[in-house]
N, C-alpha and C positions, 0 to 999 in steps of 0.2 A: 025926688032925687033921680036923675037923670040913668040910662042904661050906659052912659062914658064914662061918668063917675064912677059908676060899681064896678066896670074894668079897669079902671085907672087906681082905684084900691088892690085889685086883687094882683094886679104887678108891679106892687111898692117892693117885692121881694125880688131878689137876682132869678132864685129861682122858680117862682111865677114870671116871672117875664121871660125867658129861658122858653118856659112851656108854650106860653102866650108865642113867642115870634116863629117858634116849630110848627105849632100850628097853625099862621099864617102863610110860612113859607108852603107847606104843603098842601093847603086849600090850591093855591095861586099856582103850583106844580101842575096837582090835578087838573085845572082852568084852561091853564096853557097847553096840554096834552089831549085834551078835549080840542079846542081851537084846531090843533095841528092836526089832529083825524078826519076833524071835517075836513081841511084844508085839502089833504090827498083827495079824500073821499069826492069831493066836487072837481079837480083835476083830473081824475080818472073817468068819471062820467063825460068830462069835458071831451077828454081824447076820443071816448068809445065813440063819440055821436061825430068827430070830425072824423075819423076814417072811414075811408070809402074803398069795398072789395076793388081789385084791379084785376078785369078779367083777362085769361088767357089771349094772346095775339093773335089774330086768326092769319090765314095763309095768305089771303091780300096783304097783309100789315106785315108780313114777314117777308114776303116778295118782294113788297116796295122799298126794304128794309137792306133785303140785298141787292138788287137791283141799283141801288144808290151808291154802293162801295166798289171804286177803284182799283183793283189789285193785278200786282204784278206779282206771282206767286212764288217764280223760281227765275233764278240767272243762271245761267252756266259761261263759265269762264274758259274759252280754247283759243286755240293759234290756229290762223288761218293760211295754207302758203300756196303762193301761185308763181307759174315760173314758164318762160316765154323764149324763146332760142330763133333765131334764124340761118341759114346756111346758104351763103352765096359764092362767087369767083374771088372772093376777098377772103372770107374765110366765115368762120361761126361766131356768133354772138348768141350768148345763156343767161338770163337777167331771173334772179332772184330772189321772191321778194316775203317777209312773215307779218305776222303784225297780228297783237294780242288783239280778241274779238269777245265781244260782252251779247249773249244772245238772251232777251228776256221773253217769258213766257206767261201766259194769265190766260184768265176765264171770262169767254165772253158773256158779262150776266145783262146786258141791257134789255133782254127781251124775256127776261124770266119773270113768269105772273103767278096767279092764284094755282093755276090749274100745274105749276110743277111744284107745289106742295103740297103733302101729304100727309094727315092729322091723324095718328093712332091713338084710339082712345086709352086702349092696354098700355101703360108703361109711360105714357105721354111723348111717343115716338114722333118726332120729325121727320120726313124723308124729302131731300131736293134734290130735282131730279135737273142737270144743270148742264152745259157741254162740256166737252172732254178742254185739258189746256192747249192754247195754238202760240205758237211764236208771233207775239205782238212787236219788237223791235229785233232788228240788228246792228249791234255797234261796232265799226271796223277803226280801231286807232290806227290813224296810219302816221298821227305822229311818234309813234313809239316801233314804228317798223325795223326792220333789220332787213338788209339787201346786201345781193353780191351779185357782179359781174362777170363773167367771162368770156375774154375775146380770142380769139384765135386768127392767125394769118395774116391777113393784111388789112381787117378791119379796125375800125379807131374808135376805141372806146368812149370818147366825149361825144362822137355822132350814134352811132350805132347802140352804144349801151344805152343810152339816158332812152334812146327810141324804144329799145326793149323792155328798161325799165317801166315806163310810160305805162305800157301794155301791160306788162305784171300785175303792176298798182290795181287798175284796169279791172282786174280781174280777181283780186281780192274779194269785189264784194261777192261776184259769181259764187266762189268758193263759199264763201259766208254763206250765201242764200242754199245754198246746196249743203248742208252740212243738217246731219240729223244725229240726232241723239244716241247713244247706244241703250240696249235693255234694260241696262241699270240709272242709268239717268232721266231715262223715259218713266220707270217705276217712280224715280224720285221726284220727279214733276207733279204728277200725277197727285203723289198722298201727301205734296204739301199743299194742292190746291185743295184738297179734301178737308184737311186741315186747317186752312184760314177761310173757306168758305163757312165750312162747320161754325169755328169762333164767331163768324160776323151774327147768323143766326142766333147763338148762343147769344149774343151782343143784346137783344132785343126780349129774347124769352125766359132769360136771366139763368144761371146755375142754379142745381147742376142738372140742366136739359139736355136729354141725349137727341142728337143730330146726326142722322145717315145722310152722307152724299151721297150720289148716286150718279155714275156720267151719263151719257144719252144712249156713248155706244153698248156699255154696259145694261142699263134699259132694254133698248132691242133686243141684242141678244137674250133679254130673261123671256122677252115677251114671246120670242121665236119658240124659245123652248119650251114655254107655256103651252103657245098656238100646236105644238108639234107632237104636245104630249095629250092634248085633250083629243086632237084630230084622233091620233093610235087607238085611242077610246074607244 
């Protein structure tokens, strides 16, 4: 008599067979639970052996890094006015002229290499040492100007003014190229180049890495005061 037989007897009853398919179903649990342990288990070895450490950026890779980024770090938005008068046997002619002016400012980084960055081991400190911001554009609308003439005596304003005006316009950009920042806008040039230079850094060496800028003129002067305080010595 076969070993199917003698099962096949012993779950003529509901409840023998009852017992019988409980029994089945939790062999085949166990089976399947087993399968799915190995499953991670071989997944995760698989991971372990594909990762590869990613070492720190050194200060070539981070130079070259910035070096590569465009930036125009701060605008300032002013009105520029110039204004032009003449005085002859006719009489006076006064021509003047405004016009909103967009001045943009940035950091020249094309020339920054290994040797202005600086790798602290304590704390995993960056320090770039980089040039101060210079005005890279000026934009003079002079289609959005505002002008006024005044003539006096016996001069004619379609000759004589549009001649003055002429010269105002003229002279617009002078004003522009002459126009410098006050101490607080100068401050805020300043710490927003700080600021998105830092970012670009940050860009490369991931968060959250601390990033000192550091400007060139600011530099010197530490290095004077160094050179000033050791000489004392």
């Amino acid at each position: 008599m076969s070993a199917s037989t003698n099962i096949l007897r012993l779950v003529r009853t509901p409840k023998a067979a009852a017992f019988y398919l409980a029994g089945v179903g939790a062999v085949s649990a166990l089976l399947a639970l087993g399968l799915l342990a190995t499953q991670e288990s071989l997944l995760r070895d698989t991971r372990a052996a594909t990762v590869v450490p990613t070492a720190a950026p050194t200060p070539a890779i981070i130079a070259r890094h910035v070096r590569a980024a465009a930036l125009v770090t701060s605008r300032i938005e002013t009105t520029v006015r110039a204004q032009t008068s003449d005085a002859d046997w006719r009489g006076t002619v006064i021509a003047t002229v405004e016009a909103p002016t967009t001045l943009s400012f940035g950091v020249d980084l094309s020339k920054i290499d290994s040797s202005r960055v600086r790798m602290s081991g304590i704390g995993g400190v960056c320090v770039l040492i980089i040039p101060p911001p210079t005005r890279l554009a000026t934009e003079v609308r002079t289609g959005e100007e505002r002008f006024s003439v005044e003539v006096g005596g016996l001069s004619l304003r379609a000759v004589s003014g549009e001649y003055q005006l002429g010269l105002a316009r003229a002279r617009l950009y002078e004003q522009a190229a002459r126009f410098r920042p006050n101490p607080q806008q100068h401050a805020e040039i300043r710490a927003t180049a700080r600021e998105q230079v830092a970012a670009v850094a940050r860009g490369i060496m991931g968060e959250p890495s601390v990033v000192r800028v550091v400007f060139e003129d600011e530099h010197l002067t530490l290095l004077e005061r160094t050179t000033r305080q050791a000489a004392a010595q």
